[in-house]
C-alpha positions in Angstrom: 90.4 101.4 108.1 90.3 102.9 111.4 91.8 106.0 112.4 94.6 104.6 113.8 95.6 102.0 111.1 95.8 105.7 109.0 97.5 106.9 111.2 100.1 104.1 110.7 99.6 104.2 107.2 100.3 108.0 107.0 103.1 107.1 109.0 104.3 105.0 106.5 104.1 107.0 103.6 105.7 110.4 104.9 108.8 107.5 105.8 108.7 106.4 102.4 109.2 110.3 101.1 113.0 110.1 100.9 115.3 112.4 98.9 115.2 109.3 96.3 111.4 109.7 95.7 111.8 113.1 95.7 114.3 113.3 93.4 112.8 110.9 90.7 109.7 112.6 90.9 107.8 109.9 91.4 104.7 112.1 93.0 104.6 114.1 89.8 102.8 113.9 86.2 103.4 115.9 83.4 100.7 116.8 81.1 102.5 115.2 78.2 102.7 112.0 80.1 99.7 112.2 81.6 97.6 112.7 77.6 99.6 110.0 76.1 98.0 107.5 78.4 94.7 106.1 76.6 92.6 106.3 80.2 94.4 109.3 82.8 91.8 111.1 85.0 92.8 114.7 85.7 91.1 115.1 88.9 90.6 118.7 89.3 90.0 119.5 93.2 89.7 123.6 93.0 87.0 124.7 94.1 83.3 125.2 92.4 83.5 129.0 91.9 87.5 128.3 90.3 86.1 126.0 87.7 83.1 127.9 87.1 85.4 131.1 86.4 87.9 128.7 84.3 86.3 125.2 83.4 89.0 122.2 82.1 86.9 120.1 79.9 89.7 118.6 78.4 87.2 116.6 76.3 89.4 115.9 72.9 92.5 114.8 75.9 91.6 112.9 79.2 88.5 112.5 81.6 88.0 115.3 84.0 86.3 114.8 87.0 85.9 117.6 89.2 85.8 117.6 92.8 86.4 120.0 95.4 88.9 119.5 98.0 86.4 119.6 100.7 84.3 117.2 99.2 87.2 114.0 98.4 86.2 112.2 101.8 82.5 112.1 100.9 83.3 111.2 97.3 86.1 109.1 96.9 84.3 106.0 95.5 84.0 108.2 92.4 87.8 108.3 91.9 88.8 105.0 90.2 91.6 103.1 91.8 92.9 101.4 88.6 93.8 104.6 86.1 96.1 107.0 86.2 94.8 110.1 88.6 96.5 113.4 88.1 95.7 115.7 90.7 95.4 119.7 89.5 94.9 122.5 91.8 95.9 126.5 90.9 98.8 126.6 93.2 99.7 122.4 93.9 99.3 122.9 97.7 95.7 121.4 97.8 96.7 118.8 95.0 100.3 117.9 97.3 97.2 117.6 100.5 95.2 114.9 98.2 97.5 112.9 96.9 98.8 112.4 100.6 95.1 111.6 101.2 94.8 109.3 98.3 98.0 107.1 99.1 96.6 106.7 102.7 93.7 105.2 100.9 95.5 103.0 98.9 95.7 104.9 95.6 98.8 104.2 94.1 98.4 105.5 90.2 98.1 109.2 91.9 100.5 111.7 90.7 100.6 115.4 91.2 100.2 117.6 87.6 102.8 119.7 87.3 103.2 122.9 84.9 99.9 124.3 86.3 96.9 126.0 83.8 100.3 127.3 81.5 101.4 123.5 80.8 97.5 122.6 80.1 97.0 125.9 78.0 99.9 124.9 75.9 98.3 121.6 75.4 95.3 123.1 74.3 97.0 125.2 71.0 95.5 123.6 68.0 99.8 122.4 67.2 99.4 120.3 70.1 96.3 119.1 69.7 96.4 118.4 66.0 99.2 116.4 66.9 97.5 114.6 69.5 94.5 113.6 67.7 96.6 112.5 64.5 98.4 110.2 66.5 95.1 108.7 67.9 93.5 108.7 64.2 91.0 111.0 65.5 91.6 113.9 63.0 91.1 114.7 59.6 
């Protein structure tokens, strides 16, 4: 795609943002949502000193992948097209910058996580994630 058929595509998008797709919240994921479905991605995109100060493994829940913000361009053919990507960031302002990015490139099971580390904490209380892994038949 050339930099003007972005352009246009970018175009697009940002036209298709209406108070509608807003409201519905149809650029969001919840973690709930996002860990009942058998093959989400979180795609974490802080940076490598953030995740080496507080790493997501997530392991018993969803794939993480990790990559930096700065490096999405160069590494995009590692972000599968045809599962459900949840972008995380600390603040949401890099993840809101992606998944503009990732729609541009055609990505359309990209949603932003909302709740932050305080939503995935909560996930990660041995309640939730008994209950979790019982409903998978994963626990004993």
């Amino acid at each position: 795609m050339s930099a003007t058929d972005e352009s246009h595509s970018f175009d697009k998008l940002i036209s298709e943002m209406t108070f509608d797709f807003f409201g519905s919240g149809q650029h969001k994921i919840s973690a709930d949502k996002l860990f009942s479905q058998p093959e989400g991605i979180l795609l974490d995109i802080r940076s490598k000193e953030e995740v080496e100060t507080l790493a997501l493994p997530l392991a018993n829940d969803i794939t993480v992948l990790h990559i930096p913000t700065d490096e999405i361009p160069d590494r995009l053919g590692e972000i599968p097209t045809d599962q459900q990507i949840a972008i995380f960031c600390s603040a949401g302002i890099r993840a809101a910058i992606i998944y503009a990015y990732l729609r541009v490139k055609n990505y359309t099971q990209v949603r932003i996580l909302v709740g932050g580390l305080e939503d995935l904490a909560k996930h990660a209380k041995p309640g939730s994630l008994w209950k979790r892994l019982q409903a998978r038949g994963q626990s004993s």
